[in-house]
LOPARO-884320 format. One line per field, with one value per residue (C-alpha): residue number from 1; residue in one letter; x negated, y negated, z. Coordinates in Angstrom, 2 decimals, m for minus. Each point is the difference from the previous one (the first is absolute). Example, Ala and Ser with C-alpha at 12.3 -4.5 7.8 and 13.67 -1.06 7.14 Angstrom:
// residues 2
resi <- c(1/2)
resn <- c(A/S)
X <- c(m12.30/m1.37)
Y <- c(4.50/m3.44)
Z <- c(7.80/m0.66)
This chain:
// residues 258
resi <- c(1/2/3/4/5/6/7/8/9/10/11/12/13/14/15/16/17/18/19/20/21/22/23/24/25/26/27/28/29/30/31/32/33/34/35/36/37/38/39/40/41/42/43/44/45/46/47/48/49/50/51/52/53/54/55/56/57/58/59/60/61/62/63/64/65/66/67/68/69/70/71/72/73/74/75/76/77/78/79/80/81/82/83/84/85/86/87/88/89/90/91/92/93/94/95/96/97/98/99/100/101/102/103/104/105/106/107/108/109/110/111/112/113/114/115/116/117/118/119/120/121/122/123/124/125/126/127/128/129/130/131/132/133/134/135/136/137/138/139/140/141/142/143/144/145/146/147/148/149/150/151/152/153/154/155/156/157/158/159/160/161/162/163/164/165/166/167/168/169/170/171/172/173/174/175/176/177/178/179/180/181/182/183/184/185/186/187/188/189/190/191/192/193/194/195/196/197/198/199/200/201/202/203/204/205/206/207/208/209/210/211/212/213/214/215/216/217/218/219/220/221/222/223/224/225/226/227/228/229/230/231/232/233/234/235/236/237/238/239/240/241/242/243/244/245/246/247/248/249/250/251/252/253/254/255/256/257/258)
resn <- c(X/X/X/X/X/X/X/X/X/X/X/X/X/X/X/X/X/X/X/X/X/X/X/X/X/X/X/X/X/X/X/X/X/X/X/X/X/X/X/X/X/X/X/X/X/X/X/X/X/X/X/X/X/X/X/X/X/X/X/X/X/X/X/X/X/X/X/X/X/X/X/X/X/X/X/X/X/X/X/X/X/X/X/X/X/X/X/X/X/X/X/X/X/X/X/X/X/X/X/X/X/X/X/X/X/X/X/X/X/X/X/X/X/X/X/X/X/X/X/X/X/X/X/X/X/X/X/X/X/X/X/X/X/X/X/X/X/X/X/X/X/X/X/X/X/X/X/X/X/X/X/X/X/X/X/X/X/X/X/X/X/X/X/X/X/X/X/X/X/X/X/X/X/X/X/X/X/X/X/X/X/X/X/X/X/X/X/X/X/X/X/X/X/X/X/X/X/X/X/X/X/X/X/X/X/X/X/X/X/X/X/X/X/X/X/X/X/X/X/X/X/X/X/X/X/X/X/X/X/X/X/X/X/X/X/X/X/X/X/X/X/X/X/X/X/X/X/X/X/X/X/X/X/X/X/X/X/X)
X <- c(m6.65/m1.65/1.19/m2.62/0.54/m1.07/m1.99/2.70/1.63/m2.28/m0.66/3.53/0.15/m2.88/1.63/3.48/m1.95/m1.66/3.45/1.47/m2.46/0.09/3.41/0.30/m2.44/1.98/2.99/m2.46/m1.81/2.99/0.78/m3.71/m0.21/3.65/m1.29/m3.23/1.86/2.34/m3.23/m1.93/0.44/2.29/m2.60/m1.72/3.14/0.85/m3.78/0.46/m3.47/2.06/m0.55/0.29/m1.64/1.34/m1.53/0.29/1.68/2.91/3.40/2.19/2.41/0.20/0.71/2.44/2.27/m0.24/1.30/2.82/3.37/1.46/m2.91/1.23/3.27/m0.60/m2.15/2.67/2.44/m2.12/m0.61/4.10/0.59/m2.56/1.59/3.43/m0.62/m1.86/2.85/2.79/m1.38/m1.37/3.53/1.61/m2.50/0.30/4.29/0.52/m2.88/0.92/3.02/m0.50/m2.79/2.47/1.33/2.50/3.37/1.74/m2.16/0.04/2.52/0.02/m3.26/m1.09/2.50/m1.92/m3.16/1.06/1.63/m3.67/m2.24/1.90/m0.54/m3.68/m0.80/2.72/m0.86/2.24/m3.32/m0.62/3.51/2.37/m1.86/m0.36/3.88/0.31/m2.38/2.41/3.24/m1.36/m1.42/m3.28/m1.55/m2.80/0.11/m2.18/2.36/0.02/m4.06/1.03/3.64/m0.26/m2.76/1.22/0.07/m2.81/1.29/m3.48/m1.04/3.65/m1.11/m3.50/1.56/2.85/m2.60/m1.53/2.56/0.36/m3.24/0.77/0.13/4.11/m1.49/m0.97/3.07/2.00/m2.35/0.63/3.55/1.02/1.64/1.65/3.39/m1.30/m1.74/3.26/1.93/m2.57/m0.14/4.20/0.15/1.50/3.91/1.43/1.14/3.61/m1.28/0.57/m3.27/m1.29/m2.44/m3.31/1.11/m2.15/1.36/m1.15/0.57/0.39/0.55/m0.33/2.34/m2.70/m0.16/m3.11/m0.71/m0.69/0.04/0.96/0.45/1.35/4.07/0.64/3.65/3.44/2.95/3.51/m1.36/m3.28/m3.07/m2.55/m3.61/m3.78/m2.09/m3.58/m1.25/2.78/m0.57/m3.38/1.58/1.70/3.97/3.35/2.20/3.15/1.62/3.22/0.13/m0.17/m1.82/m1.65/m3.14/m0.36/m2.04/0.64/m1.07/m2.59/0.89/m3.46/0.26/m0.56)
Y <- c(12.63/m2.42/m3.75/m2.11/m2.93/m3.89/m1.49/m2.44/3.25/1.92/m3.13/m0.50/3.91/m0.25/m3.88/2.72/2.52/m2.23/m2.05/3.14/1.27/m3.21/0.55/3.35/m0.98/m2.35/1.96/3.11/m2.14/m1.35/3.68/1.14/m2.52/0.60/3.59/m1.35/m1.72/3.16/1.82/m2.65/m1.31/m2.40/m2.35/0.40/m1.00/m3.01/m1.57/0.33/2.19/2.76/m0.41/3.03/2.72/1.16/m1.57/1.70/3.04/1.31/1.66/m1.57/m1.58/3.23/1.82/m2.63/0.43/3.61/0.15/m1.86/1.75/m3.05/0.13/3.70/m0.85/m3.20/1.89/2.57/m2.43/m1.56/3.41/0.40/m3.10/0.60/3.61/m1.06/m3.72/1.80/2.65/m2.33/m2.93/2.47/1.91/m3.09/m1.99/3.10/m0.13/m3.58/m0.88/2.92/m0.64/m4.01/1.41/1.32/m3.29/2.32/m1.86/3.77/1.97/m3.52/m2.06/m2.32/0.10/m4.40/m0.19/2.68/m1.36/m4.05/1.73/0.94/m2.75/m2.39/0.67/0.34/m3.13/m1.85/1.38/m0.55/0.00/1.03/m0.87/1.57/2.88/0.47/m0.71/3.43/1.90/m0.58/0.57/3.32/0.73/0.51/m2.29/1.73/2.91/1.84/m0.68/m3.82/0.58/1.94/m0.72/m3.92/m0.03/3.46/m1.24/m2.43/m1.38/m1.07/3.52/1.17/m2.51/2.16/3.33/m1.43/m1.17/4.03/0.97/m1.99/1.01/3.45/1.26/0.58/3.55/1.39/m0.95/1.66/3.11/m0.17/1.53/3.34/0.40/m2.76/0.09/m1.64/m2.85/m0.76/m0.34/m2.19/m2.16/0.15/2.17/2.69/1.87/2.96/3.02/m1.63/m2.92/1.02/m0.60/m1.69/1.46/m1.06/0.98/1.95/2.89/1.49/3.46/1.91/4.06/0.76/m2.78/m1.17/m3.50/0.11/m0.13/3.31/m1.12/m2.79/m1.13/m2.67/m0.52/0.30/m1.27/0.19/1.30/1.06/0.65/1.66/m0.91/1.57/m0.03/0.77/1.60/1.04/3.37/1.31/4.02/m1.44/m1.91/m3.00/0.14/m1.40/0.39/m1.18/m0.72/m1.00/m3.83/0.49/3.65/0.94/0.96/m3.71/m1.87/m3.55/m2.59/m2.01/m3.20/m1.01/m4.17/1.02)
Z <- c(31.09/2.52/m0.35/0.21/3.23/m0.82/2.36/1.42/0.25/2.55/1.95/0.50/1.31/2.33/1.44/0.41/1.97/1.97/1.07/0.71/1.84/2.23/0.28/0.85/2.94/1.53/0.38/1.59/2.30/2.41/0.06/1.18/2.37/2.01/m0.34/1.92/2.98/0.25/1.06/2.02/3.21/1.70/0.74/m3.32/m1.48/1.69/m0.15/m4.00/m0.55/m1.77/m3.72/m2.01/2.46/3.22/3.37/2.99/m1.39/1.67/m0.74/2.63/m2.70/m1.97/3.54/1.29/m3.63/0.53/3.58/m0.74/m1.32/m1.42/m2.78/m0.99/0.39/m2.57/m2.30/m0.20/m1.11/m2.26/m1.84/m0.31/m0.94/m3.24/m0.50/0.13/m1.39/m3.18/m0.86/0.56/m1.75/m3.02/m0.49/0.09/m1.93/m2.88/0.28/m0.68/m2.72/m1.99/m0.85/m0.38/m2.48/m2.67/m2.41/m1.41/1.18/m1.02/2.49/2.78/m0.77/2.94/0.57/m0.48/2.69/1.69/m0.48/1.05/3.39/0.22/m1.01/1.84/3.31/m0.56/m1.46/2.58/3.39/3.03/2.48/3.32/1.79/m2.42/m0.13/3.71/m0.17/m2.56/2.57/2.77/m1.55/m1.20/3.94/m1.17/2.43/1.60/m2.05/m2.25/m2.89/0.33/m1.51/m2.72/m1.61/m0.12/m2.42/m1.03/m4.15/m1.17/m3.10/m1.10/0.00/m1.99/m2.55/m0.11/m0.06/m2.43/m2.76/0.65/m1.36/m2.75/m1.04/m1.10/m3.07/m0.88/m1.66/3.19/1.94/m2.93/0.35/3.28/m0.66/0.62/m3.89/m2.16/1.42/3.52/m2.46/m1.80/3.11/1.53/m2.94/m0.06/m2.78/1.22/m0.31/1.21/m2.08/m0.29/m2.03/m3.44/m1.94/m3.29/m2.57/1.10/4.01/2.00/1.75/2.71/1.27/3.37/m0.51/3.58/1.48/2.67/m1.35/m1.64/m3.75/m1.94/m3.79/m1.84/m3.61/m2.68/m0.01/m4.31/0.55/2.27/m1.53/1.38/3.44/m1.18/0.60/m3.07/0.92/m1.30/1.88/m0.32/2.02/m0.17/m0.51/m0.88/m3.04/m0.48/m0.49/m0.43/2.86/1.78/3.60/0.94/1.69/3.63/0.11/2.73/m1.57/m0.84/2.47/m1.63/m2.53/m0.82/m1.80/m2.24/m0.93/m4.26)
């Protein structure tokens, strides 16, 4: 279904275009015209008559740049300094908002200390002096590293990548999970097969001993050092059985919050 625009409304579209438009070809033109002088002549140049077209087209500049090594040799470290600049700042970016994401205080505890240590220094800079002052005391001066490392973690975009990860859904990070023991020991949850369970427990199981669940089923009670269980597919029914506290087929326990 088609919405029908008021008049006030197209007007105000076309007025949008338009200032856009004149915009967007304001920002091009300073470009088209250094492109211009690039391919014009020296004394085109410095009477002023280039304009948006070349005069007196040459490629001296373009033949000058490219006969000297030092314009390689820059470009070159321009290109690492975006490889390297992008991975480190990324990985790091991705280590500290993630965990400054989670609000649980059982999964983070410290982390409003964590995230003051952070905010702080962006919003109080120590400027030029104290940071040349890190630069040298590290002996990065001169160095490829001293472009890279010092600005190594933008807060501003941890804040970004932090609110990311806010944003999704709690069901597909709990999907995410391999099985249900991993989300009940990242939630805290979670004890080993010495704990001596209540009715309501999950159990988990591991039959081959590799540390990965294999079955798993409702804890019915605890009683003189057995544990008595219910477990569906089992023999492709659903039974009453019972394991010692501590066996080895016993992978651990989920703790639900009933």
């Amino acid at each position: 279904m088609k919405i029908k625009e008021s008049p006030s409304r197209k007007v105000f579209m076309v007025l949008n275009y338009i200032f856009l438009g004149i915009l967007a070809v304001s920002c091009l033109l300073p470009l088209i015209n250094l492109f211009a002088i690039s391919f014009s002549a020296r004394s085109m140049v410095d009477a002023n008559a280039v304009s948006f077209w070349p005069k007196g087209f040459n490629t001296a500049a373009y033949e000058y740049i490219l006969s000297n090594k030092q314009f390689f040799q820059s470009f070159a470290i321009t290109v690492l300094r975006v490889v390297f600049g992008w991975a480190i700042n990324l990985a790091l970016i991705i280590l500290v908002a993630y965990p400054l994401s989670k609000d649980n205080p059982r999964i983070f505890r410290s982390r409003k200390y964590y995230t003051w240590f952070f905010l702080v220094p962006m919003v109080f800079n120590g400027g030029l002096i104290p940071t040349y002052l890190v630069v040298s005391k590290m002996h990065m001066v001169n160095s490829f590293w001293a472009l890279i490392l010092p600005e190594a973690l933008p807060m501003f975009c941890v804040l970004i990548m932090m609110n990311f990860f806010r944003g999704i859904p709690k069901a597909i990070e709990e999907a995410a999970l391999v099985d249900g023991a991993n989300w009940f020991k990242s939630n805290g949850k979670w004890q080993d097969r010495t704990y001596e369970p209540k009715a309501g427990d999950i159990i988990f199981f591991d039959w081959e001993g590799d540390g990965t669940t294999d079955h798993v089923g409702i804890v019915e009670k605890c009683e003189n050092g057995t544990v008595y269980t219910v477990e569906g597919n089992s023999g492709d029914a659903c039974k009453q059985r019972q394991y010692a506290v501590g066996s080895s087929n016993i992978y651990g326990y989920g703790i639900p919050a009933y």
